[in-house]
C-alpha positions, -999 to +999 in steps of 0.1 A: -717-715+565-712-678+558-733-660+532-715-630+508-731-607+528-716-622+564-680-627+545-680-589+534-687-578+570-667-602+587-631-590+565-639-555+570-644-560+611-613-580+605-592-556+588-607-526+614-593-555+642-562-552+630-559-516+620-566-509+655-540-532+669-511-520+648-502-491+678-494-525+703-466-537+679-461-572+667-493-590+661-495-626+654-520-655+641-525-666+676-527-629+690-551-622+664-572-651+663-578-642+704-586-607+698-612-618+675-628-645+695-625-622+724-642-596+704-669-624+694-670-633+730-682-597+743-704-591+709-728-624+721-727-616+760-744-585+743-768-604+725-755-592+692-736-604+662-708-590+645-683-617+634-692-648+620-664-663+628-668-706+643-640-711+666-623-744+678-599-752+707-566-752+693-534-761+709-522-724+715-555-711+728-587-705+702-589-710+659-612-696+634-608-716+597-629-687+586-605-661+600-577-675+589-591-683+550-602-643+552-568-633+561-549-649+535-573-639+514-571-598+522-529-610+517-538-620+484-556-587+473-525-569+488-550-551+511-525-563+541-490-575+544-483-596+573-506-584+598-504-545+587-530-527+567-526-516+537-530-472+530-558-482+506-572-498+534-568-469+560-582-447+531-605-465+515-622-497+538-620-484+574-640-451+563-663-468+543-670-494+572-673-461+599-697-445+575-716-474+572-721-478+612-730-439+618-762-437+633-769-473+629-773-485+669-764-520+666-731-513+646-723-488+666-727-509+698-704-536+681-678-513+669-679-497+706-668-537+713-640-541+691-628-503+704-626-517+740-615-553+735-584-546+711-567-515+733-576-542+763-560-571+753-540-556+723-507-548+744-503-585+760-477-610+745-494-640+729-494-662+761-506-636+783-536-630+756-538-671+754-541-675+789-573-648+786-588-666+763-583-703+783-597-690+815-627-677+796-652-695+806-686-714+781-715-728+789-741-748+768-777-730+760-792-768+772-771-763+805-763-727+812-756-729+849-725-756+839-699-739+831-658-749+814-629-731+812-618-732+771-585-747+791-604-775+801-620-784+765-602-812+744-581-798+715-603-796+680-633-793+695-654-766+683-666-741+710-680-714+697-709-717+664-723-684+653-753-696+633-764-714+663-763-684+686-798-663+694-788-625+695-811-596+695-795-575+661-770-580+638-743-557+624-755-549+590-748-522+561-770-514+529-765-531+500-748-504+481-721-499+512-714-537+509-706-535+471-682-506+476-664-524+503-663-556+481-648-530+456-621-516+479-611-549+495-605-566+458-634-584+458 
């Protein structure tokens, strides 16, 4: 389970997902949900944690309850409509969450993540970004040379646990950076 602190960083990464995908056109819950989990993806192959999103196997590719909870949430504060950020947002949130990663390695090296994934993957359709995210390949820490295509998991089962994943640093902000995001995303 998420703490505050994990919540607050995990909507503005969100919102800074989608405010970078906005140039590739229509975005989607299962477009977005796969940017994300691809984002995730490439954060642990770098030993680090940004998200703390769980994900599932779901019938159109990958599912975060999290995600989804955090974007109807950010609807309800008006900070986006549909999938589109609001100004505030673009004036408020995305330069406090840049400020916050300045000169700070690990968010840096995350941020540098989300920057390549979303241009990567942001211009397919949802079933060409689906079919990216089923031929991704997972593997258990117990057997790490074994390895399944998310295509090949059974629906609902979970694949991907955050709080059970070793990483080497964490994206984090001070305290007083976290409040003022809070502030600006409604919270």
């Amino acid at each position: 389970m998420r703490n505050p602190h994990q919540m607050t960083i995990d909507r503005a990464l969100l919102l800074y997902v989608l405010h970078l995908a906005e140039p590739f056109g229509l975005l989607n819950d299962v477009k977005l949900q796969s940017l994300c989990f691809l984002c995730e993806l490439q954060m642990f192959a770098k030993h680090l944690k940004g998200f703390h999103f769980e994900f599932f196997r779901y019938a159109y590719g990958v599912f975060s309850k999290d995600l989804d909870n955090d974007l109807m949430s950010l609807r309800r504060k008006e900070r986006i409509e549909n999938f589109t950020v609001s100004d505030q947002v673009k004036e408020e949130v995305i330069p406090l969450l840049l400020k916050g990663v300045e000169g700070v390695e690990t968010n840096e090296k995350i941020i540098e993540i989300v920057e390549a994934v979303v241009p990567t993957y942001g211009p397919q359709d949802s079933s060409a970004i689906a079919k990216s995210v089923e031929a991704v390949e997972l593997s258990t820490p117990q057997e790490p040379d074994f390895k399944v295509a998310i295509r090949d998991i059974v629906f609902h089962t979970t694949i991907l646990v955050p709080s059970r994943i070793e990483t080497d640093a964490e994206f984090t902000l001070p305290p007083a950076v976290l409040a003022k995001l809070n502030t600006a995303m409604g919270y």
